[in-house]
C-alpha positions in Angstrom: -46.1 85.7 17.1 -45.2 89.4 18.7 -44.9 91.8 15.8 -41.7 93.6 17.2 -38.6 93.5 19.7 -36.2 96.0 20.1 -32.7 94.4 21.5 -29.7 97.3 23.0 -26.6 95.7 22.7 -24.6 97.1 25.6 -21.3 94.7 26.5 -19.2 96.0 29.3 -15.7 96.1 28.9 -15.1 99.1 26.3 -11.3 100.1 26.7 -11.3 103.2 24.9 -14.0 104.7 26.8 -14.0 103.0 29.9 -17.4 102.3 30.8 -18.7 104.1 27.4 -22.8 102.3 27.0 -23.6 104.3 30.8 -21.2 107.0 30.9 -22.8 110.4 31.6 -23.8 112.1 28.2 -25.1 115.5 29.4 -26.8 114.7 32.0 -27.7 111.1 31.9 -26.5 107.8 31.2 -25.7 107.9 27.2 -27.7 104.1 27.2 -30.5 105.8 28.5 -30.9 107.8 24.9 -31.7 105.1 22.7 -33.6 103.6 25.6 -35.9 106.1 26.0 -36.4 106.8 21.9 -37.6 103.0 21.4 -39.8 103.2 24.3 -41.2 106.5 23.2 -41.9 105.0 19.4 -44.7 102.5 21.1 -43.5 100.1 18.3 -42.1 97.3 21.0 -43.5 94.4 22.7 -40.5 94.8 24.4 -37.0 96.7 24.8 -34.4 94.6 26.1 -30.7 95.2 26.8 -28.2 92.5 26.6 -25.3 92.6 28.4 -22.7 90.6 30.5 -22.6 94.2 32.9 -24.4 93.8 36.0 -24.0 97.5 36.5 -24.9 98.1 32.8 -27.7 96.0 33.5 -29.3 97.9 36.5 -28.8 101.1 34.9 -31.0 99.8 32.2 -33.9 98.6 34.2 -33.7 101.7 36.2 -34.4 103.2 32.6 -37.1 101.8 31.5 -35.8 98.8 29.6 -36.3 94.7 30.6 -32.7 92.5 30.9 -34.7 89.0 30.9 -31.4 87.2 30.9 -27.6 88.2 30.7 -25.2 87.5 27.8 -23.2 84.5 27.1 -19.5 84.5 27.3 -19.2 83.5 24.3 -20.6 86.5 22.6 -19.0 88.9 25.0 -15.7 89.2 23.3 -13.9 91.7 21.2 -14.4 88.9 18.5 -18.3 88.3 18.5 -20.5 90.6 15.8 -23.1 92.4 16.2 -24.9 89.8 14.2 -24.2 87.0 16.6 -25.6 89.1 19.4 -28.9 89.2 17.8 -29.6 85.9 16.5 -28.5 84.8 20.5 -31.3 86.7 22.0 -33.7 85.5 19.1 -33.2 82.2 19.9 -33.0 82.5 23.7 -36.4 84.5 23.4 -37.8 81.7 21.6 -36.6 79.0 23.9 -39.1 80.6 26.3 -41.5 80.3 23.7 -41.6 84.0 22.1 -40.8 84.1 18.7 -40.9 88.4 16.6 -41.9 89.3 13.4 -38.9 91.9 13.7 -36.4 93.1 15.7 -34.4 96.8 15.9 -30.9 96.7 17.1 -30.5 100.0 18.7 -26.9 100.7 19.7 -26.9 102.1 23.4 -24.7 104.9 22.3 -25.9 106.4 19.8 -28.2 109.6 21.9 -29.0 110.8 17.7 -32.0 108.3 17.7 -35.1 109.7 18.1 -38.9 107.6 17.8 -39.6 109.5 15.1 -36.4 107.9 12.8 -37.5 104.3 14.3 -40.8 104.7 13.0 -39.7 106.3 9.7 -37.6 103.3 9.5 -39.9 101.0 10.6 -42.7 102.1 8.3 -40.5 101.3 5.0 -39.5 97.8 6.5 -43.8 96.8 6.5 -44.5 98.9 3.4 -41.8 97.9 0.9 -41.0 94.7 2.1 -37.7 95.2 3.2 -35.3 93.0 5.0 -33.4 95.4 6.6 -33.3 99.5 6.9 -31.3 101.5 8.7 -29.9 105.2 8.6 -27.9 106.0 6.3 -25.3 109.7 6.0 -24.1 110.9 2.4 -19.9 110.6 2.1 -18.6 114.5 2.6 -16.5 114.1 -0.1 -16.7 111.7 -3.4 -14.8 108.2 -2.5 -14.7 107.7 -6.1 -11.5 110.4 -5.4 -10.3 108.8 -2.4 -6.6 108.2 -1.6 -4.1 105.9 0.0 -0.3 105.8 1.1 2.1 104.0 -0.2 5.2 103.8 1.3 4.7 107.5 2.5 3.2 108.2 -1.4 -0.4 109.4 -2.4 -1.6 107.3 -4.8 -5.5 107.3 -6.3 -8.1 104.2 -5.2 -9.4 104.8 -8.3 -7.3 106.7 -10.7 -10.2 106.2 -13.5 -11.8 109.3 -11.7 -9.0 111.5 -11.5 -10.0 114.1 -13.8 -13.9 113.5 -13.3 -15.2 116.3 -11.9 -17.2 115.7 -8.4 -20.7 116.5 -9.6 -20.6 114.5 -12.3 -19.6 111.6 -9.8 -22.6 109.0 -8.3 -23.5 109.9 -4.6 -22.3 107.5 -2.1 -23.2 106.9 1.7 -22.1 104.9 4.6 -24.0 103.3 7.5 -24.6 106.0 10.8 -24.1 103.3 13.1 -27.2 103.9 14.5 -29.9 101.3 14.8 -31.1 98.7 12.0 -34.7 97.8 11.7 -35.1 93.8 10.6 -37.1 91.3 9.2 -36.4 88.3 11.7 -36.4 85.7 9.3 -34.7 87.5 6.8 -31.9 88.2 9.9 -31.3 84.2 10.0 -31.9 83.7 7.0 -28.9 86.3 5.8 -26.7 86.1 8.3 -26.3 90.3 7.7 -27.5 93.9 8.2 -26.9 94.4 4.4 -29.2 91.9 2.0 -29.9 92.5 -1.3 -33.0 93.7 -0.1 -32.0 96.0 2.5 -33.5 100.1 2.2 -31.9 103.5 4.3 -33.2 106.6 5.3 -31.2 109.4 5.0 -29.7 111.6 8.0 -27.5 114.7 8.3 -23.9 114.9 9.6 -25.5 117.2 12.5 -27.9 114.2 12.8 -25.3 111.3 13.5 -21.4 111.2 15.4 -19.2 108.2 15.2 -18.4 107.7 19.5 -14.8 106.1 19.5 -12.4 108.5 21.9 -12.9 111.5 23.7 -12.7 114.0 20.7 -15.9 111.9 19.1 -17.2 112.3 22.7 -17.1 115.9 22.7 -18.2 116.6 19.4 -21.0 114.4 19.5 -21.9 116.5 22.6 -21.6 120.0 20.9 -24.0 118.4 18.0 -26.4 117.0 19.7 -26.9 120.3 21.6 -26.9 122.3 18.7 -29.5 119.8 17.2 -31.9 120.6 20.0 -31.5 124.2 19.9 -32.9 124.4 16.1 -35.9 122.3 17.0 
């Protein structure tokens, strides 16, 4: 058995960013990114991408990565996950008779991924046993405080907290949307990212930028380049 596979789950088809997994991203194809951080990790047999794009497709070879086969139709909806994605290319990989200890799901637009996080990442999956990690940002601003509108009203999530004062309130995070690091077997055996025996590493807002219009575009732009100039 291979020891690791990275998969880049790039579908064509985005509607709102037209062509978003190859768009230019200062200067090269954002796909390329995340691409190039997995290859420079040296922790894959091999990095594939799996798309139904053909021109998603040759961009990727041109970049360094292997698309051994395309996607099914069935998994190249609006409707199929993430998860469904993975465990197709797992067992299409092993209908050719390759079978991986683990697998990273990279996400081709995410440019914040560096080698260094994947091996971080990939470290704590061997060393504590993990199912699953994957980076992780701290909430700006306590959700135990969060609100919601009702009928054009505030009203408190969780009103219990109200006159809690934020210090004295646990620290919560949310996923960056990044890549995820996983045990194979505990992938199809779960059916999820998130077991019960899942571990994070934690990254900086300057570190991570949900991409879903052309605001998150520019901003993850603006970040990434102000990353690079404090290195």
């Amino acid at each position: 058995m291979s020891r690791n596979l990275c998969i880049i789950p790039a579908r064509g088809g985005s509607k709102r960013i037209p062509k978003k997994n190859i768009r230019n991203f200062l200067g090269k194809p954002i796909i390329a990114y995340s691409i190039e951080a997995a290859l420079d990790s040296e922790l894959f047999e091999e990095v594939m991408v799996s798309t139904d794009d053909e021109e998603i497709a040759a961009i990727a070879l041109k970049c360094g990565a292997e698309v051994p086969f395309m996607r099914s139709a069935n998994n190249a909806d609006d409707y199929a996950t993430t998860v469904d994605v993975l465990i197709e290319v797992i067992e299409t990989y092993k209908s050719l008779g390759l079978e991986f200890e683990n697998i990273a799901c990279l996400y081709p637009s995410a440019p914040f991924t560096t080698s260094e996080k994947l091996k971080e990442a990939y470290s704590n999956l061997r060393t504590k046993k993990l199912d699953a990690v994957f980076p992780v940002m701290p909430y700006s601003f306590p959700i135990q405080r969060s609100l919601k509108m009702n009928n054009g009203k505030l009203e408190y999530f969780y009103p219990e907290f109200e006159n809690s004062r934020s210090q004295d309130l646990e620290k919560s995070y949310h996923d960056a949307g990044q890549f995820y690091f996983l045990n194979t077997v505990g992938l199809l055996k779960n059916k999820s990212m998130l077991s019960q025996n899942a571990g994070g590493i934690l990254i900086t807002e300057l570190e991570a930028q949900d991409i879903d219009n052309e605001l998150d575009w520019k901003l993850a732009e603006i970040k990434y380049e102000l990353l690079q100039s404090t290195k």
